[in-house]
Gaussian input, Z-matrix of N, CA and C with variables (Angstrom, degrees):
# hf/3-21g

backbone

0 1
 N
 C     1     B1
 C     2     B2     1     A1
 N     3     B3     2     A2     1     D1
 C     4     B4     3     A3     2     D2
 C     5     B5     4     A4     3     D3
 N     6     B6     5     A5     4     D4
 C     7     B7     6     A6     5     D5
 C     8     B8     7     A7     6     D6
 N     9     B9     8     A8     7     D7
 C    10    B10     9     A9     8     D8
 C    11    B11    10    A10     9     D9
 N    12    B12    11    A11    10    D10
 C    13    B13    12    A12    11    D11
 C    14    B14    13    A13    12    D12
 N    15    B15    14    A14    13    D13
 C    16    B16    15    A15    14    D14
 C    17    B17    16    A16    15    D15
 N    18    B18    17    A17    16    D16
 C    19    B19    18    A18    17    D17
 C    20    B20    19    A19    18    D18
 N    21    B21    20    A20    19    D19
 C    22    B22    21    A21    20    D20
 C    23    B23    22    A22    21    D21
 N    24    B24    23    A23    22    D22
 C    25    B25    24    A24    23    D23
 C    26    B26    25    A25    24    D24
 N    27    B27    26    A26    25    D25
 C    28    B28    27    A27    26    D26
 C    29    B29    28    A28    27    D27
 N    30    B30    29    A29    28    D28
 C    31    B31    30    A30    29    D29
 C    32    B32    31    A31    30    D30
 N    33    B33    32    A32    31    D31
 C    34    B34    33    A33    32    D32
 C    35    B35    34    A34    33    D33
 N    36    B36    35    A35    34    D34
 C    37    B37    36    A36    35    D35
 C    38    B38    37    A37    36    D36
 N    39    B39    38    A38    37    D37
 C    40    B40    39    A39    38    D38
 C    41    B41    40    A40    39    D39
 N    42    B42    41    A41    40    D40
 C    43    B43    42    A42    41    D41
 C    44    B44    43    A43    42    D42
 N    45    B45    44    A44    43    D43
 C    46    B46    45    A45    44    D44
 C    47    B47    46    A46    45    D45
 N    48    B48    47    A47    46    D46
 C    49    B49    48    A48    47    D47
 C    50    B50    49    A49    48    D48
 N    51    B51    50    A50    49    D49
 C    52    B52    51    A51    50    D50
 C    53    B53    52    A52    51    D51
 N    54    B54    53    A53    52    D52
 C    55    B55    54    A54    53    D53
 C    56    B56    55    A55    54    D54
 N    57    B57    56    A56    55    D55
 C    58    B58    57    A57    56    D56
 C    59    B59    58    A58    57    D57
 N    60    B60    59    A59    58    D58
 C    61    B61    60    A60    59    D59
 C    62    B62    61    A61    60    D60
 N    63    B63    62    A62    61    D61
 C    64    B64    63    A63    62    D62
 C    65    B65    64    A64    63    D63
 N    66    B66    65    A65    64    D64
 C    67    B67    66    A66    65    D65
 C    68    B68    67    A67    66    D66
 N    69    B69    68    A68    67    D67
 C    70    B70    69    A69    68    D68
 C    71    B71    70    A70    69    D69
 N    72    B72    71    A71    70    D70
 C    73    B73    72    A72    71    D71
 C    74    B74    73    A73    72    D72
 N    75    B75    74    A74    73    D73
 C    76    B76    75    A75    74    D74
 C    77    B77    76    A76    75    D75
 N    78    B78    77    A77    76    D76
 C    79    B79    78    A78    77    D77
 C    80    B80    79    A79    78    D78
 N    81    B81    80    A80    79    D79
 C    82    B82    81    A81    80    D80
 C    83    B83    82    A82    81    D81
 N    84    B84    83    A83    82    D82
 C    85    B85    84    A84    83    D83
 C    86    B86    85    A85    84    D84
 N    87    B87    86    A86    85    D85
 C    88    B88    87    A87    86    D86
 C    89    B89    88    A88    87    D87
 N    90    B90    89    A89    88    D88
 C    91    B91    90    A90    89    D89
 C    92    B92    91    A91    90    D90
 N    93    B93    92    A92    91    D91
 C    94    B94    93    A93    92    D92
 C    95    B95    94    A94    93    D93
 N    96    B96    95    A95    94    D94
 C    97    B97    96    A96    95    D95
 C    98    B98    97    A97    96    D96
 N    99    B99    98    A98    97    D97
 C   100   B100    99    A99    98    D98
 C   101   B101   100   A100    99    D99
 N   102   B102   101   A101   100   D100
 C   103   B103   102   A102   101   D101
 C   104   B104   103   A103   102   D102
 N   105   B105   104   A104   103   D103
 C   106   B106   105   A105   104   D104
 C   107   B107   106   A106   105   D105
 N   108   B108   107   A107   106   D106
 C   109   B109   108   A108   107   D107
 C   110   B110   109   A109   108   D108
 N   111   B111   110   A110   109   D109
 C   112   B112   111   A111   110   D110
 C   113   B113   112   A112   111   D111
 N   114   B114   113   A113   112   D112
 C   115   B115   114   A114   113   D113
 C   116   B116   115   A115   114   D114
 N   117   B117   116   A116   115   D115
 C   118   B118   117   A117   116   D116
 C   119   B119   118   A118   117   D117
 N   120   B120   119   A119   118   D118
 C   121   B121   120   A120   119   D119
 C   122   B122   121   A121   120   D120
 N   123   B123   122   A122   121   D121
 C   124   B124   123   A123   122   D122
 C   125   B125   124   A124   123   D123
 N   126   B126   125   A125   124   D124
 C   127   B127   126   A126   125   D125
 C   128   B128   127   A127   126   D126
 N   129   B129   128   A128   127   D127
 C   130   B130   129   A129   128   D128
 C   131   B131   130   A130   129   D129
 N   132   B132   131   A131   130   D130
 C   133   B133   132   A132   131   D131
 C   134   B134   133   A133   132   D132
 N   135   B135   134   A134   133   D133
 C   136   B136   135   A135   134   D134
 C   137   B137   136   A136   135   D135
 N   138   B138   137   A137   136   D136
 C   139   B139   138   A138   137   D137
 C   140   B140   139   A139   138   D138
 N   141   B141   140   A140   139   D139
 C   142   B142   141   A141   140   D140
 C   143   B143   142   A142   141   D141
 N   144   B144   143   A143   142   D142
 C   145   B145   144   A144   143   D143
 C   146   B146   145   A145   144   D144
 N   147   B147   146   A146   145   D145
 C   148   B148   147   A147   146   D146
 C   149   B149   148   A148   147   D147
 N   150   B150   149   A149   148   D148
 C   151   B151   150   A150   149   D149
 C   152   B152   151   A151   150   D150
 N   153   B153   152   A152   151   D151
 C   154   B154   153   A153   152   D152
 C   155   B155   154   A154   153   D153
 N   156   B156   155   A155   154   D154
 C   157   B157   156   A156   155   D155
 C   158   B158   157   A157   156   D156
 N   159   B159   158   A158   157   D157
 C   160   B160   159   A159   158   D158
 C   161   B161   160   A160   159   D159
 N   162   B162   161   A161   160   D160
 C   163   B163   162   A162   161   D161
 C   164   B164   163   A163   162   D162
 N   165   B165   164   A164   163   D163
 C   166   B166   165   A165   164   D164
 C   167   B167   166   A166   165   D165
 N   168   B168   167   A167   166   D166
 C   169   B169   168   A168   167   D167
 C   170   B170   169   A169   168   D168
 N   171   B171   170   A170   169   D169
 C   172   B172   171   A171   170   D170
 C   173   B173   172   A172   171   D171
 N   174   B174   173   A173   172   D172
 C   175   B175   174   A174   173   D173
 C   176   B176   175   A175   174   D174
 N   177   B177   176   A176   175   D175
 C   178   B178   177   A177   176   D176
 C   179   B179   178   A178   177   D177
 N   180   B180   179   A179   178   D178
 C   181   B181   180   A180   179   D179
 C   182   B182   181   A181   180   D180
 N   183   B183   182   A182   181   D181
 C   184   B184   183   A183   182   D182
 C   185   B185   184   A184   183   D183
 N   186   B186   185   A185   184   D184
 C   187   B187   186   A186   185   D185
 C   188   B188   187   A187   186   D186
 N   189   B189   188   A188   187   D187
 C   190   B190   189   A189   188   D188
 C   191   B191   190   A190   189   D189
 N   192   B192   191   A191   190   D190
 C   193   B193   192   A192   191   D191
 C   194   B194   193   A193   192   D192
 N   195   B195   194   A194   193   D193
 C   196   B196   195   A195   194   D194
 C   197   B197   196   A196   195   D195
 N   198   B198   197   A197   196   D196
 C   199   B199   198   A198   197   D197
 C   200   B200   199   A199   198   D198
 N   201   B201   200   A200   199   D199
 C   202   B202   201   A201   200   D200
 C   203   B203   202   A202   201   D201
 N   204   B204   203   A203   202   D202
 C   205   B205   204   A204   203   D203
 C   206   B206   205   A205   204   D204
 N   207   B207   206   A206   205   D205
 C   208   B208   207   A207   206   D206
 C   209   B209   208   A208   207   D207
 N   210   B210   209   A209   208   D208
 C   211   B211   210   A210   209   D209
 C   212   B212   211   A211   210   D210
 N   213   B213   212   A212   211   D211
 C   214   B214   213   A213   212   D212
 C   215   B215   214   A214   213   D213
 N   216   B216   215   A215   214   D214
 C   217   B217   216   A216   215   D215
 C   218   B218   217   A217   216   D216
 N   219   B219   218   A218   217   D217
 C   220   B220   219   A219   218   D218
 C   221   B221   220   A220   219   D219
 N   222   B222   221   A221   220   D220
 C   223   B223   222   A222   221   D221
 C   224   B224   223   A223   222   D222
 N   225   B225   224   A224   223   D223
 C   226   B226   225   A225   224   D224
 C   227   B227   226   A226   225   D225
 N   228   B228   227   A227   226   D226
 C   229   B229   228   A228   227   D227
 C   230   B230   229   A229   228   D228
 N   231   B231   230   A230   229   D229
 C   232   B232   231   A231   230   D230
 C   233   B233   232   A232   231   D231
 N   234   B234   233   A233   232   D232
 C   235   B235   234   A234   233   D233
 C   236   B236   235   A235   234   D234
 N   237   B237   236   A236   235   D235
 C   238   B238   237   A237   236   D236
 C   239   B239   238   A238   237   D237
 N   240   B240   239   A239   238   D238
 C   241   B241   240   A240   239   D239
 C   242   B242   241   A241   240   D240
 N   243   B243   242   A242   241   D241
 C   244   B244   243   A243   242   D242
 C   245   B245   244   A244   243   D243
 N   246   B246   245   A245   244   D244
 C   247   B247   246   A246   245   D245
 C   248   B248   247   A247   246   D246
 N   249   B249   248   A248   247   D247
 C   250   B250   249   A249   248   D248
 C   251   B251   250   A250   249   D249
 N   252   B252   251   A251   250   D250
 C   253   B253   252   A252   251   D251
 C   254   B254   253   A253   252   D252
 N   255   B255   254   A254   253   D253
 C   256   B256   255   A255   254   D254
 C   257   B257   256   A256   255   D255
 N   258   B258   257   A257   256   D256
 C   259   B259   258   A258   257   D257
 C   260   B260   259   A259   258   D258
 N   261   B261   260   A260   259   D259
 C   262   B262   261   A261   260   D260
 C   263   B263   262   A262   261   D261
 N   264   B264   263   A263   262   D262
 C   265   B265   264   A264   263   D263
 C   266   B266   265   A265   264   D264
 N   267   B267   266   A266   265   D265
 C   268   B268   267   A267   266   D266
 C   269   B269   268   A268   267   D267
 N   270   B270   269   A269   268   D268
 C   271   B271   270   A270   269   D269
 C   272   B272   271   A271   270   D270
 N   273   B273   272   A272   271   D271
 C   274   B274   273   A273   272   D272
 C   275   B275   274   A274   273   D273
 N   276   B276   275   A275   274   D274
 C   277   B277   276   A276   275   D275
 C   278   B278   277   A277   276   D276
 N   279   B279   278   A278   277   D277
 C   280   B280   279   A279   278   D278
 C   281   B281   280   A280   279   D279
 N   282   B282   281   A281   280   D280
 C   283   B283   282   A282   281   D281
 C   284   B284   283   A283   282   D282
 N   285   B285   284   A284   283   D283
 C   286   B286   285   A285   284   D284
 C   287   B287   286   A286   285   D285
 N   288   B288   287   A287   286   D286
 C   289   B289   288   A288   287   D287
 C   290   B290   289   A289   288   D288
 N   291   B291   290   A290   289   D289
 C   292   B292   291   A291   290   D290
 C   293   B293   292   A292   291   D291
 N   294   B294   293   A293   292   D292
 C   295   B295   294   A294   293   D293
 C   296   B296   295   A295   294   D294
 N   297   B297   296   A296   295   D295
 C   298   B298   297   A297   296   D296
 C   299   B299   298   A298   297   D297
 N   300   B300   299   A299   298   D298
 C   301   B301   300   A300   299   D299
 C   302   B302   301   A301   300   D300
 N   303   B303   302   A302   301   D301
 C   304   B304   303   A303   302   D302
 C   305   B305   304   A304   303   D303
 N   306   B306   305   A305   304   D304
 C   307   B307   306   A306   305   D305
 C   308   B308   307   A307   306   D306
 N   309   B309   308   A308   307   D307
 C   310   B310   309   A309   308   D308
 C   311   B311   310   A310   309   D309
 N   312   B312   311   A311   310   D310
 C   313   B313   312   A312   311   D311
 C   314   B314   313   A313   312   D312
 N   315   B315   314   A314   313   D313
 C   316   B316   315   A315   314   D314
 C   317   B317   316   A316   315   D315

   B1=1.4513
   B2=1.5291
   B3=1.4094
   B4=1.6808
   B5=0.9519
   B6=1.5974
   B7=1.3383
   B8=1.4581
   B9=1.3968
   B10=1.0284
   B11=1.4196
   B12=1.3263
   B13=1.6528
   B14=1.8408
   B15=0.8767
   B16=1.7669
   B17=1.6509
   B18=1.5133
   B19=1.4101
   B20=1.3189
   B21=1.4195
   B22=1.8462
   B23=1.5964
   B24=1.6021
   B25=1.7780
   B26=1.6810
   B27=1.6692
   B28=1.5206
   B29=1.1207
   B30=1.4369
   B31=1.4555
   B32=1.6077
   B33=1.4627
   B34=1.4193
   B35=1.5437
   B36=1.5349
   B37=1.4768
   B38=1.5622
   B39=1.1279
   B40=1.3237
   B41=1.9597
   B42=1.3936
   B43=1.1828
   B44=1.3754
   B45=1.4435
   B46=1.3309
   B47=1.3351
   B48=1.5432
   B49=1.2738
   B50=1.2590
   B51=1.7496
   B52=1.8937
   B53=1.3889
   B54=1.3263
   B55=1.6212
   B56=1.0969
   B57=1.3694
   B58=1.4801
   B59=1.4214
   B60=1.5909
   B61=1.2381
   B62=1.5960
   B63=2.0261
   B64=1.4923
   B65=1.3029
   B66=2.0572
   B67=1.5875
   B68=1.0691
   B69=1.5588
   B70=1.5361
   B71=1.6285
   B72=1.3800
   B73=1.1956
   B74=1.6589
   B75=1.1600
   B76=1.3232
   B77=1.5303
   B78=1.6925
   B79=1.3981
   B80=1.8279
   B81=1.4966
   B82=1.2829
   B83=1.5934
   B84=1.3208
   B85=1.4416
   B86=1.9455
   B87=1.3814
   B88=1.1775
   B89=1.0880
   B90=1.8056
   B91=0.8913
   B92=2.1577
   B93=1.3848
   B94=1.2118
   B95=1.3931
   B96=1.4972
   B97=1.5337
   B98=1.3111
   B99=1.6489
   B100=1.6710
   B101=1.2642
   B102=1.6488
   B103=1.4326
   B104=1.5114
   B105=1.3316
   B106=1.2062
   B107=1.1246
   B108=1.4797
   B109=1.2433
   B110=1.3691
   B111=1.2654
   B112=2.1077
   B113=0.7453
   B114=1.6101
   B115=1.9587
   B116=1.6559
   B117=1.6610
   B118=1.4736
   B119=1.5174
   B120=1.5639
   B121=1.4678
   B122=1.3638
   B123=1.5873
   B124=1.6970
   B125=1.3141
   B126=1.6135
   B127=1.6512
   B128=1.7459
   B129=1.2524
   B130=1.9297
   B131=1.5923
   B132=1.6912
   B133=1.4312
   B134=1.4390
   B135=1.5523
   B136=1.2380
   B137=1.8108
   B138=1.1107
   B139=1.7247
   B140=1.7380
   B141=1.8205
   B142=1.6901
   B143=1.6844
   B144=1.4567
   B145=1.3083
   B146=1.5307
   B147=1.8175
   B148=1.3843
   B149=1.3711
   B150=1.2648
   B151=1.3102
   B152=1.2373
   B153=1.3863
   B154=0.9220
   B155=1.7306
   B156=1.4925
   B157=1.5775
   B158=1.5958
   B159=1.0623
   B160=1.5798
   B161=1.5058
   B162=1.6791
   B163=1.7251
   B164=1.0491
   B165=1.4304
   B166=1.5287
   B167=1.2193
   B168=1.0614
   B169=1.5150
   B170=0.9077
   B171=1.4156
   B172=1.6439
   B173=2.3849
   B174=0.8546
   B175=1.5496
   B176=1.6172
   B177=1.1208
   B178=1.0856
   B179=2.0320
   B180=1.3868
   B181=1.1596
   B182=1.6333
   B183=1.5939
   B184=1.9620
   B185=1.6968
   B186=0.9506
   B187=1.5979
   B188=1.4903
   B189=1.3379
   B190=1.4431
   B191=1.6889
   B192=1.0995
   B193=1.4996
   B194=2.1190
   B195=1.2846
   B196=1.6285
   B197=1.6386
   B198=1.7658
   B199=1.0543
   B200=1.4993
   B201=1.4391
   B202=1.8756
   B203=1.3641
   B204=1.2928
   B205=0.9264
   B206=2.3586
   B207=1.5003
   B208=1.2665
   B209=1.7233
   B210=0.8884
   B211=1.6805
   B212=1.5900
   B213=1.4761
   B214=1.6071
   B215=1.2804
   B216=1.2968
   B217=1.5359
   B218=1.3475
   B219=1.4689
   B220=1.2629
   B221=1.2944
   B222=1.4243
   B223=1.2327
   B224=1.5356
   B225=1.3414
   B226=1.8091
   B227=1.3617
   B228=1.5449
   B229=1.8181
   B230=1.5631
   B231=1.4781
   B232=1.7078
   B233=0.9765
   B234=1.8580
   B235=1.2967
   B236=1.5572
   B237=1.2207
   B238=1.8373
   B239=1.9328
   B240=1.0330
   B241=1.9478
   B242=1.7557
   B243=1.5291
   B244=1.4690
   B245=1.6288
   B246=1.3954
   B247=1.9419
   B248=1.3701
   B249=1.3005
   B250=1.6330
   B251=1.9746
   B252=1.5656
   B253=1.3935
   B254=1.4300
   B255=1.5613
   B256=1.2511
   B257=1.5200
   B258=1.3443
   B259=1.3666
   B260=1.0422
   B261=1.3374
   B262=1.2657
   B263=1.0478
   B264=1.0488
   B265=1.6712
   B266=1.6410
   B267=1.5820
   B268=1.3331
   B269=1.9765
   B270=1.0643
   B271=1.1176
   B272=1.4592
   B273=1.4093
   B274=1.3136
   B275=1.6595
   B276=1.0059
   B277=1.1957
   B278=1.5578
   B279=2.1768
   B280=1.5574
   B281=1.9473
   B282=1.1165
   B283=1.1822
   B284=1.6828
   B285=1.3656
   B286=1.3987
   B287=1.6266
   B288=1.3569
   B289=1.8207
   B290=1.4811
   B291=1.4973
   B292=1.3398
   B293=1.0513
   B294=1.5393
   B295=1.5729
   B296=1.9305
   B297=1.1602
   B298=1.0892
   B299=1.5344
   B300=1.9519
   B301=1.6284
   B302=1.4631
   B303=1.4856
   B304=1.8089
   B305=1.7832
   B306=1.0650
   B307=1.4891
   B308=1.3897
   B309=1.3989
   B310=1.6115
   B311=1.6456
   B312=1.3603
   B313=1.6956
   B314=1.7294
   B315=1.3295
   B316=1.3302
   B317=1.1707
   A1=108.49
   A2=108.60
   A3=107.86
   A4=111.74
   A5=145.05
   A6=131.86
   A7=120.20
   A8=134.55
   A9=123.62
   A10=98.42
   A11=119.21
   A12=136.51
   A13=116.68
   A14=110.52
   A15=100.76
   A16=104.08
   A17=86.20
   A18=120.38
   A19=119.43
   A20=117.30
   A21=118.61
   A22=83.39
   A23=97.65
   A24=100.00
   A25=74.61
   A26=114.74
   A27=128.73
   A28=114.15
   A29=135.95
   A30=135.73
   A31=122.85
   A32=111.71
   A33=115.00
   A34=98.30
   A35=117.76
   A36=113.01
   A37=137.67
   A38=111.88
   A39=119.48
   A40=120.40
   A41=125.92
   A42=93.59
   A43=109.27
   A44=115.70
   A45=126.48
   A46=127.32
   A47=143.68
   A48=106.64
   A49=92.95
   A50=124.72
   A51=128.78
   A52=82.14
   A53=82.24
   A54=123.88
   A55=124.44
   A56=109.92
   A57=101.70
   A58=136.38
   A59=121.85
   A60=121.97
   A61=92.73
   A62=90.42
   A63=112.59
   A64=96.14
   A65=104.34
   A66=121.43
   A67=110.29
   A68=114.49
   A69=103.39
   A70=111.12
   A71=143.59
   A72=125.17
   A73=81.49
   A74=118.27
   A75=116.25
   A76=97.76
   A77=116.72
   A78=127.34
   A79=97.18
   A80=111.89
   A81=117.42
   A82=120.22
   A83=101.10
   A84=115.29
   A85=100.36
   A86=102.08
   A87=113.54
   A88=141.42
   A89=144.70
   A90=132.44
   A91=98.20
   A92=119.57
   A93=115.41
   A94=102.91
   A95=110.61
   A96=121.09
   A97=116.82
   A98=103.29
   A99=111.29
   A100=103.29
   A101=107.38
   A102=125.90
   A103=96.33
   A104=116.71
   A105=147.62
   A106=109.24
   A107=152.54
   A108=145.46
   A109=145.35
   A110=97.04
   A111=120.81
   A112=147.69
   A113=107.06
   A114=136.67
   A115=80.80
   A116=94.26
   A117=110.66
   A118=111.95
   A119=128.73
   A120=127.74
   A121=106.21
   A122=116.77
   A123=116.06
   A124=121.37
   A125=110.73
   A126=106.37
   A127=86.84
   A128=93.08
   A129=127.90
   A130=104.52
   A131=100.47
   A132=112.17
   A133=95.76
   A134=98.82
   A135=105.00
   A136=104.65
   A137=103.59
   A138=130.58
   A139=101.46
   A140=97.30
   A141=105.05
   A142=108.86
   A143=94.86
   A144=94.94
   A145=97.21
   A146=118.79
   A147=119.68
   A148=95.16
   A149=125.12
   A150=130.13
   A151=125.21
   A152=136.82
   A153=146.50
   A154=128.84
   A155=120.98
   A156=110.01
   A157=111.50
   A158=122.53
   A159=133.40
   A160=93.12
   A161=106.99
   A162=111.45
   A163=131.73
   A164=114.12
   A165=111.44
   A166=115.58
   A167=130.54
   A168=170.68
   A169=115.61
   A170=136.32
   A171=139.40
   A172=97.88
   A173=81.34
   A174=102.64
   A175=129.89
   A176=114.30
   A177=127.78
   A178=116.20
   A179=123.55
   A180=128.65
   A181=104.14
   A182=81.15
   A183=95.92
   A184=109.55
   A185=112.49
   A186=126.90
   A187=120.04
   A188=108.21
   A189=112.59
   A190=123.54
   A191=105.80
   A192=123.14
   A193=93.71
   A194=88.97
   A195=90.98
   A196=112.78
   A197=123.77
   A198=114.03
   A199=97.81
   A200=100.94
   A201=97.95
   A202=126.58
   A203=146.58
   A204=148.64
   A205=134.93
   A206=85.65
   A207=91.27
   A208=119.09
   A209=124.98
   A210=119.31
   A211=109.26
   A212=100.90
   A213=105.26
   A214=97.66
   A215=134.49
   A216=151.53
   A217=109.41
   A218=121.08
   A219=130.91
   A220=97.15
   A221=124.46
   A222=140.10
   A223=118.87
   A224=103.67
   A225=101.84
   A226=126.64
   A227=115.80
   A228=104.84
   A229=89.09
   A230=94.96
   A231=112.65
   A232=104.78
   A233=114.75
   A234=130.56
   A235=106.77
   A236=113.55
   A237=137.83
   A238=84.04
   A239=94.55
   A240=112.08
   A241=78.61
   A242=106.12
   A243=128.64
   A244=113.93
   A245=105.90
   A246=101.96
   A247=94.87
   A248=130.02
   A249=126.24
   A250=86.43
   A251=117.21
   A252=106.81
   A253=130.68
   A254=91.03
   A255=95.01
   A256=128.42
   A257=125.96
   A258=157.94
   A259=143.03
   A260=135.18
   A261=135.02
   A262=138.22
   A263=167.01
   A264=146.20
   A265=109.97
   A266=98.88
   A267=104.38
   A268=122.01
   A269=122.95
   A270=141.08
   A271=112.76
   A272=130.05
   A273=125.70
   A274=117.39
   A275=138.33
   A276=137.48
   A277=110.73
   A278=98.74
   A279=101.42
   A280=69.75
   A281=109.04
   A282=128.33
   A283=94.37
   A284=118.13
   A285=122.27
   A286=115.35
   A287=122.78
   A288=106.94
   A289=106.92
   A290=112.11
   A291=127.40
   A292=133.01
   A293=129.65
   A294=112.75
   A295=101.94
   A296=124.98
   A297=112.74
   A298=116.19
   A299=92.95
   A300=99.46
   A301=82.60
   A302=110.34
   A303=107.47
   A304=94.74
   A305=120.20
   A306=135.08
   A307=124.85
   A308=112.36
   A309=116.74
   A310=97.57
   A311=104.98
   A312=97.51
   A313=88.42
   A314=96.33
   A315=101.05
   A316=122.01
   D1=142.85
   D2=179.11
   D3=-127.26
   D4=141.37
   D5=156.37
   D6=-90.67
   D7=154.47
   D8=-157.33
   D9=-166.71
   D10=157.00
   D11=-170.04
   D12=-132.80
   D13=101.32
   D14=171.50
   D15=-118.28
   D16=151.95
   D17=-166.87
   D18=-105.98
   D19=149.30
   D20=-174.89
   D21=-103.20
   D22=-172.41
   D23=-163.12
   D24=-110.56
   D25=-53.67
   D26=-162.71
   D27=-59.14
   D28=35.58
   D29=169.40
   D30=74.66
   D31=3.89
   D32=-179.74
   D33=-71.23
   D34=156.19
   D35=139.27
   D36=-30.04
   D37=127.18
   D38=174.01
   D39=-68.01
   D40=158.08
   D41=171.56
   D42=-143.39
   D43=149.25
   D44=174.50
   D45=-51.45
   D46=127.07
   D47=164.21
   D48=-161.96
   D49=174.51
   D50=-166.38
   D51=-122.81
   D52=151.87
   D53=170.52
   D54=-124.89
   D55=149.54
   D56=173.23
   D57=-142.21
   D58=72.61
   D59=-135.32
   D60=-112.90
   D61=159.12
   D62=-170.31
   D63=-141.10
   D64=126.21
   D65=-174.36
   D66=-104.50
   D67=122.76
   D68=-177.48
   D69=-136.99
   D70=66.96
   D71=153.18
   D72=119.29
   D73=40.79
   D74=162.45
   D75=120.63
   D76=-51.31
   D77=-143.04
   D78=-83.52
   D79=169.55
   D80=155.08
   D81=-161.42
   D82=126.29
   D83=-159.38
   D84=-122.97
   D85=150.12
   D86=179.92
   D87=-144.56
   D88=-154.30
   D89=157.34
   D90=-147.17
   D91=139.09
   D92=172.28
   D93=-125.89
   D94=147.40
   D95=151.69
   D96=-140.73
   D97=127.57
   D98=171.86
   D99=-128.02
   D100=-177.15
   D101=-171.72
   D102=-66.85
   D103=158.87
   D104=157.97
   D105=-59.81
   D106=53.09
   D107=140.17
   D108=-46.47
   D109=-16.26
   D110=166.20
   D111=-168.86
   D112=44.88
   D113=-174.58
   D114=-95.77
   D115=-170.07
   D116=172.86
   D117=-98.47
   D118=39.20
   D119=156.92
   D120=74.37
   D121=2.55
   D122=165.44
   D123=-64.57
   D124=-16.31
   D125=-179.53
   D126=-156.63
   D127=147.98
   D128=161.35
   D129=-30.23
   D130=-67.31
   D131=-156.30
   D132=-119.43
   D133=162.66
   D134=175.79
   D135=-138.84
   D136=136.98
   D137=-158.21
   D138=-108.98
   D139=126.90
   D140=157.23
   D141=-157.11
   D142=175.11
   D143=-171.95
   D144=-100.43
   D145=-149.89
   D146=-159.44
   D147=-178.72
   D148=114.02
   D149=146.08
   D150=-124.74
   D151=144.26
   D152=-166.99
   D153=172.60
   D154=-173.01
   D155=-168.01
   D156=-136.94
   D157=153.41
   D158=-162.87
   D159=-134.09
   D160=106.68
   D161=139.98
   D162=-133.74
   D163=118.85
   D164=-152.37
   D165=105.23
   D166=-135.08
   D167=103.39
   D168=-32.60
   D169=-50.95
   D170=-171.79
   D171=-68.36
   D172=120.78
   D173=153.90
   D174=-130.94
   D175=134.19
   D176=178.44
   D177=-140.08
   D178=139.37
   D179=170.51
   D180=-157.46
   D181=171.59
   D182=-178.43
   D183=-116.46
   D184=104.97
   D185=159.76
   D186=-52.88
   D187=117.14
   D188=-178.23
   D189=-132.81
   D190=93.64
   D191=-168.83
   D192=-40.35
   D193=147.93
   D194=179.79
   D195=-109.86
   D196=13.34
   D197=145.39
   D198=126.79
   D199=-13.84
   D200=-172.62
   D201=-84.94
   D202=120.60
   D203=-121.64
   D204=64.41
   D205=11.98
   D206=-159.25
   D207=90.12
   D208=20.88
   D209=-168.23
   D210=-141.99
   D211=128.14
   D212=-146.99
   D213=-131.80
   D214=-34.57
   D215=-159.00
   D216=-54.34
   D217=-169.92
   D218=-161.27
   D219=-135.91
   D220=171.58
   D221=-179.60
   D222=-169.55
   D223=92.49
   D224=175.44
   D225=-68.31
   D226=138.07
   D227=-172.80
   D228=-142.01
   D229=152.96
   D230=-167.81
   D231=-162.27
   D232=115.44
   D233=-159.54
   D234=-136.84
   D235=-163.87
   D236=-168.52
   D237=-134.97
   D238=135.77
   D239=176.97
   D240=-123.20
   D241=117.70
   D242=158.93
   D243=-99.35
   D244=92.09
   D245=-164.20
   D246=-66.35
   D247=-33.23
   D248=-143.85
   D249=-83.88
   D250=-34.39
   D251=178.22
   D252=-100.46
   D253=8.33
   D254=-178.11
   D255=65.32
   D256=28.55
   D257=-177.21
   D258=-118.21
   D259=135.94
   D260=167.79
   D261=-97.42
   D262=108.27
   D263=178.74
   D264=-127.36
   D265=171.51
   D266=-170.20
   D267=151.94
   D268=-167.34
   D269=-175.28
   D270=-99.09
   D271=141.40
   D272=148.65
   D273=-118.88
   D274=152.03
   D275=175.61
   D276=-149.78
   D277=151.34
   D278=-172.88
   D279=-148.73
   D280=138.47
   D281=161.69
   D282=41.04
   D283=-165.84
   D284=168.03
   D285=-44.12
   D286=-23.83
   D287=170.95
   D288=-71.38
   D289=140.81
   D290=146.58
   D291=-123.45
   D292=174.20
   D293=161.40
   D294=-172.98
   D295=165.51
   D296=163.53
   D297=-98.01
   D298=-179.99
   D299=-141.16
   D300=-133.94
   D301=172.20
   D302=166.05
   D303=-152.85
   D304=151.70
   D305=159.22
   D306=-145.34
   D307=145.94
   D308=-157.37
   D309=-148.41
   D310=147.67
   D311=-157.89
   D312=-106.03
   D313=141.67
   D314=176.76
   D315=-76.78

């Protein structure tokens, strides 16, 4: 399990949220849940999955909201995996927004 924080560039709040990813033979697949910060207020949290691939150091996957709260979209993220700190960092991007991101394994 990881907790992790991504950031807007435009001065909004940043937001907290856990992850929970599993590396297997290159691949990495997951599960995330964070606060509800910009569904339509039908639920608390908002839930997606994660697939994606690790070589090296370089990681990268796509976040895909599973629909609750109204929010369905995608979100690409592309990072540095620091094994010795147990960390992540990096970029996320959805259309022209970006921002960076951080994750740290609990």
């Amino acid at each position: 399990m990881w907790t992790g924080r991504y950031e807007y560039t435009d001065g909004r709040d940043g937001v907290d949220f856990t992850q929970e990813l599993t590396f297997s033979q290159g691949l990495v697949t997951g599960f995330v849940s964070e606060p509800n910060t910009f569904g339509d207020g039908t639920s608390k949290n908002l839930y997606a999955t994660l697939e994606g691939s690790v070589s090296g150091n370089a990681i990268e996957w796509v976040k895909t909201y599973d629909g609750t709260a109204g929010v369905s979209h995608s979100v690409e993220y592309g990072g540095t995996l620091d094994r010795t700190k147990r960390t992540i960092a990096g970029r996320w991007k959805i259309g022209a927004l970006s921002g960076p991101f951080t994750l740290s394994l609990q």
